[in-house]
C-alpha positions in Angstrom: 0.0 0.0 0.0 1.3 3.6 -0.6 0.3 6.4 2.2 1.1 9.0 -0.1 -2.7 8.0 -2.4 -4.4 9.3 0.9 -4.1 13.1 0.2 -4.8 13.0 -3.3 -8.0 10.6 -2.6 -9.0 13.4 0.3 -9.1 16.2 -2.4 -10.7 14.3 -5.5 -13.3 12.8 -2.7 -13.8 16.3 -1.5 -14.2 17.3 -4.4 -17.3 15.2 -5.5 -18.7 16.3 -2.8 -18.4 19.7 -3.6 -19.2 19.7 -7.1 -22.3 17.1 -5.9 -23.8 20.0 -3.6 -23.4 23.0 -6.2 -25.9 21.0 -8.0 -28.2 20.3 -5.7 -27.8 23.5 -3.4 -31.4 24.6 -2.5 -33.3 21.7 -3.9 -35.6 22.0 -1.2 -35.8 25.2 1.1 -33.9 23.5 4.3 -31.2 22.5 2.4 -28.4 25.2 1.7 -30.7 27.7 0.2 -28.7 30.2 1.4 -25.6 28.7 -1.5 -27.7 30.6 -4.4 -26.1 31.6 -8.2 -28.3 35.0 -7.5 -30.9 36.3 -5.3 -33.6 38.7 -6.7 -34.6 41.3 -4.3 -37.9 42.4 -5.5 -39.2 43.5 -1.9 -39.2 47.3 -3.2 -40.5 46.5 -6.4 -42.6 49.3 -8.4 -42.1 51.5 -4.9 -41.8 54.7 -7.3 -45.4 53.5 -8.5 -45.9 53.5 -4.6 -44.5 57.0 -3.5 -46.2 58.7 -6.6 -49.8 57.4 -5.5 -49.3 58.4 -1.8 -48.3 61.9 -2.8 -51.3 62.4 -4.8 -53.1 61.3 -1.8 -51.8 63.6 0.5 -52.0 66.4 -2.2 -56.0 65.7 -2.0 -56.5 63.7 -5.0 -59.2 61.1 -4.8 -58.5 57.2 -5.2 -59.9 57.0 -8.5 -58.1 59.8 -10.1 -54.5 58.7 -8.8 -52.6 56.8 -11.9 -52.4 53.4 -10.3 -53.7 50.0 -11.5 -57.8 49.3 -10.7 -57.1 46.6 -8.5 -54.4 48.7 -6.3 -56.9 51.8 -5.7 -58.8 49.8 -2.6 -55.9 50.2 -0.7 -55.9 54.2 -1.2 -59.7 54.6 0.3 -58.1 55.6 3.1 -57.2 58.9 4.1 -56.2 58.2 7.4 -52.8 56.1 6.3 -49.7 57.4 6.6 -47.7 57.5 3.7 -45.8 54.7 5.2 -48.4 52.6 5.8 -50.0 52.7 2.2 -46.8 52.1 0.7 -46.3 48.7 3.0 -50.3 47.9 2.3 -49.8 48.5 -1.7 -47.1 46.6 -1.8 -48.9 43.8 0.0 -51.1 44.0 -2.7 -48.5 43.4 -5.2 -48.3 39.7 -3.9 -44.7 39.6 -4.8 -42.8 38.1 -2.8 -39.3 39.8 -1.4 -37.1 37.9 -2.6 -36.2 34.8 -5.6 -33.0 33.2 -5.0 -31.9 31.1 -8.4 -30.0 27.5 -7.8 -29.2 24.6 -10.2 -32.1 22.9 -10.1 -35.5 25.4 -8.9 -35.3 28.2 -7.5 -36.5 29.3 -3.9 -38.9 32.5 -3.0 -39.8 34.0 0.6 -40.0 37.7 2.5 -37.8 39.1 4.7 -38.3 39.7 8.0 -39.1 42.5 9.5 -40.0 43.8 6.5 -39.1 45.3 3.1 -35.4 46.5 2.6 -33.2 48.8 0.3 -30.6 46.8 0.6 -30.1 42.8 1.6 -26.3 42.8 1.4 -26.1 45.4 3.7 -28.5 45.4 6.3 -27.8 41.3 6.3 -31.4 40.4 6.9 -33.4 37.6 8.4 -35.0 35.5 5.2 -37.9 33.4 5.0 -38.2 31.1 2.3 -41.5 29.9 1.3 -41.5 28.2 -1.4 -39.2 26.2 -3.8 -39.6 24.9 -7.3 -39.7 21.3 -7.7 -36.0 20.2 -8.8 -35.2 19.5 -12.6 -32.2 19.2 -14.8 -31.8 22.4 -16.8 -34.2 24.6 -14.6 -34.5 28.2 -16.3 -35.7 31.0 -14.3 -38.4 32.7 -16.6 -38.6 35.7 -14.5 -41.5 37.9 -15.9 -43.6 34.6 -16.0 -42.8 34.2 -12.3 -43.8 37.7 -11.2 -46.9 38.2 -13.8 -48.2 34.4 -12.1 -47.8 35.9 -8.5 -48.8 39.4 -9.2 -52.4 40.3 -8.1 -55.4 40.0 -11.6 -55.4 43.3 -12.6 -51.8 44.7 -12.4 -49.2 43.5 -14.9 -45.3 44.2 -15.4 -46.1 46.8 -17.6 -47.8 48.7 -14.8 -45.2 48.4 -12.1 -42.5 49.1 -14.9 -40.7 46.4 -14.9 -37.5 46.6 -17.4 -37.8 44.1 -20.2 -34.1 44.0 -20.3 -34.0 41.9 -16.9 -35.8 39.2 -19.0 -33.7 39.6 -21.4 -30.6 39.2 -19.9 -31.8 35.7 -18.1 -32.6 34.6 -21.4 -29.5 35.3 -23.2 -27.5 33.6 -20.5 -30.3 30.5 -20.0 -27.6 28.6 -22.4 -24.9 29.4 -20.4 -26.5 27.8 -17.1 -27.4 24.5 -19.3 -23.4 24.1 -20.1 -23.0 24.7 -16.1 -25.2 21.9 -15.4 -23.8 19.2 -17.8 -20.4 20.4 -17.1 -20.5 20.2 -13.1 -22.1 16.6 -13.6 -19.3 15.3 -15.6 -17.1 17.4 -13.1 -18.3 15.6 -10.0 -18.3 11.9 -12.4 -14.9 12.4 -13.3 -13.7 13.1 -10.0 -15.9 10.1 -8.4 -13.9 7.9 -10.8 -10.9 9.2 -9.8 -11.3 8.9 -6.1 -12.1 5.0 -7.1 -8.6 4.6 -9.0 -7.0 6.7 -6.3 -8.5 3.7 -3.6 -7.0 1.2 -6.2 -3.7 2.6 -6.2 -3.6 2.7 -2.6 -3.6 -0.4 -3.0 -1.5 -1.5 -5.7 1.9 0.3 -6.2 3.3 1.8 -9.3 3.8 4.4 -11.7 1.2 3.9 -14.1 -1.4 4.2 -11.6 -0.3 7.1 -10.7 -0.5 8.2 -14.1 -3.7 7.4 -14.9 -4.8 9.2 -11.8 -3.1 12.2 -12.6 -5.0 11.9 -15.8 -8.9 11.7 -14.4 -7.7 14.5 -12.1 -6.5 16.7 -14.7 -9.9 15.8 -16.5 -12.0 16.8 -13.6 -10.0 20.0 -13.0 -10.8 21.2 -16.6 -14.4 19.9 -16.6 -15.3 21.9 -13.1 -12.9 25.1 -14.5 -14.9 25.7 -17.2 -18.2 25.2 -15.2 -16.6 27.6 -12.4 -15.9 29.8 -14.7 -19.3 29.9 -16.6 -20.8 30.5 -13.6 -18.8 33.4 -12.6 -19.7 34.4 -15.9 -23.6 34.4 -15.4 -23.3 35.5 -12.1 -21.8 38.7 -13.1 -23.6 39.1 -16.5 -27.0 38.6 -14.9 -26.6 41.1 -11.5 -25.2 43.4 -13.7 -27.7 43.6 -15.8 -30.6 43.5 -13.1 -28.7 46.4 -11.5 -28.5 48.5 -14.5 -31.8 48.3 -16.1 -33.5 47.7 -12.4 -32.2 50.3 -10.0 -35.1 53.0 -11.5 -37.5 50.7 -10.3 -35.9 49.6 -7.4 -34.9 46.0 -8.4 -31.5 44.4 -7.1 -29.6 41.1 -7.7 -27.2 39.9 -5.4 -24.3 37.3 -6.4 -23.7 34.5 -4.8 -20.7 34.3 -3.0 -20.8 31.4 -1.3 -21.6 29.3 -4.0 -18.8 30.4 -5.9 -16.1 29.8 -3.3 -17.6 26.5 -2.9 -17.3 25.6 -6.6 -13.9 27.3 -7.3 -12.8 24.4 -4.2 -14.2 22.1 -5.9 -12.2 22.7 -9.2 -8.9 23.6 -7.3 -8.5 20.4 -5.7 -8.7 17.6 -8.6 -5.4 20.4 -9.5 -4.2 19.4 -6.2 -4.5 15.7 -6.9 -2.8 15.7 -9.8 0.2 17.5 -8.6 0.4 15.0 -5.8 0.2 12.2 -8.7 3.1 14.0 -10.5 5.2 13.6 -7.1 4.2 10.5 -6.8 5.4 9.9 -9.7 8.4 11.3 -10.2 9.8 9.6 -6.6 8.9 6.1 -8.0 8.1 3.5 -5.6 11.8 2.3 -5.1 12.8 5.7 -3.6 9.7 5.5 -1.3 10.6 2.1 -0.1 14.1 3.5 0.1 15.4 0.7 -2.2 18.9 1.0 -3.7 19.7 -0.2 -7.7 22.5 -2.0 -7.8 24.7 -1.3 -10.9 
């Protein structure tokens, strides 16, 4: 047996794991929802919308004259609300929720507590999430059919001005999240076979072993790069875009960082592996056993 297999079958092992759990991070809403690709945070969505019809209330417009959707006005009636107030009970009428987070698989919704928020990366808050999608390969996050199923009958996108160009950008990237799936499953394959041939040469001595392992690894490491990278890519393609063509309507993505540490792990390691092979290697089993030729 050769000690030296046990790091190298630590890292590949690890990373399966890794690269196992980046697929199937918020599957269900008590299992790391919290390791998103990006969180939507609609909780101030179509506030402008909001401000506009409380002003005209306090300026001594009637409900039915304020430019607001039918179906909103009810919650104008009322003289006697602070502006405050009929922001937070318009808002309840939206029936948006606060906040979308996207995975691999679904993607997960919920509110944060207390309440509405400018800002979630800031201000760190509690999150409840409600509801998750039922997992499948190649999910797609079709936002505008999301919001225009939850919003309330009457009021549309339109209404609440929401930019088109959100949609757009989640589309144009929906390709780039299909490679990420196939790529992180052949990632976390690769590296499950290799953390089999590591066990095997553990057991049986040699440098070909250790060549073939140093092979998978360097497989693995490309396959889970390239998926890495793609996802750094729609991570940053997608919040910039949301924050560009969002911020006049008060609409904010968030990346996700923890996600991305975990699979930029998972892609280092197989590296790691294979550099221990190439050691491995290069001593030979004779040096190891601290055998002498004989000339």
């Amino acid at each position: 047996m050769r000690a030296i297999a046990l790091l190298p079958l630590l890292c590949v092992c690890a990373s399966t794991v890794l690269a196992v759990l980046c697929l199937m991070a918020g599957y269900k809403s008590d299992f790391m929802e919290n390791f998103e690709l990006i969180t939507f945070n609609t909780s101030l969505l179509g506030e402008g919308l909001i401000e506009a019809a409380a002003q005209e209330v306090a300026s001594g417009e009637t409900a039915t004259t304020v430019n607001v959707p039918p179906a909103l006005q009810s919650a104008l009636a009322s003289t006697l609300l602070s502006n405050s107030e009929l922001i937070q009970e318009i808002a309840e009428k939206l029936n948006i929720h606060d906040f979308y987070k996207i995975h691999m698989l679904d993607f997960c919704e919920g509110y944060y507590e207390p309440g509405p928020i400018p800002n979630a990366s800031s201000t760190n808050p509690s999150q409840n999430v409600t509801f998750c999608s039922p997992p499948q390969a190649f999910s797609f996050f079709n936002a505008t059919q999301v919001l225009t199923d939850e919003l309330l009958p009457g009021v549309s996108l339109d209404q609440i001005q929401f930019p088109s160009q959100v949609q757009d950008a989640i589309t144009a990237m929906a390709v780039v999240q299909k490679v990420m799936f196939v790529l992180y499953c052949t990632g976390a394959g690769i590296s499950g076979l290799a953390a089999l041939e590591a066990i095997i040469a553990f057991l049986i001595d040699g440098r070909l072993s250790a060549v073939c392992n140093a092979i998978l690894d360097i497989i693995a490491f490309i396959a889970l790069g390239i998926a890495s990278g793609c996802a750094t890519a729609f991570i940053y393609a997608v919040t910039n875009a949301v924050n560009q063509y969002g911020a006049q309507v008060n609409l904010q993505a968030y990346g996700g960082t923890k996600f991305l540490i975990m699979s930029w792990i998972a892609t280092v390691l197989p590296l790691l592996a294979a550099f221990l092979w190439c050691i491995d290697c290069c001593i030979g089993p004779d040096r190891r056993r601290g055998r002498k030729e004989v000339y």
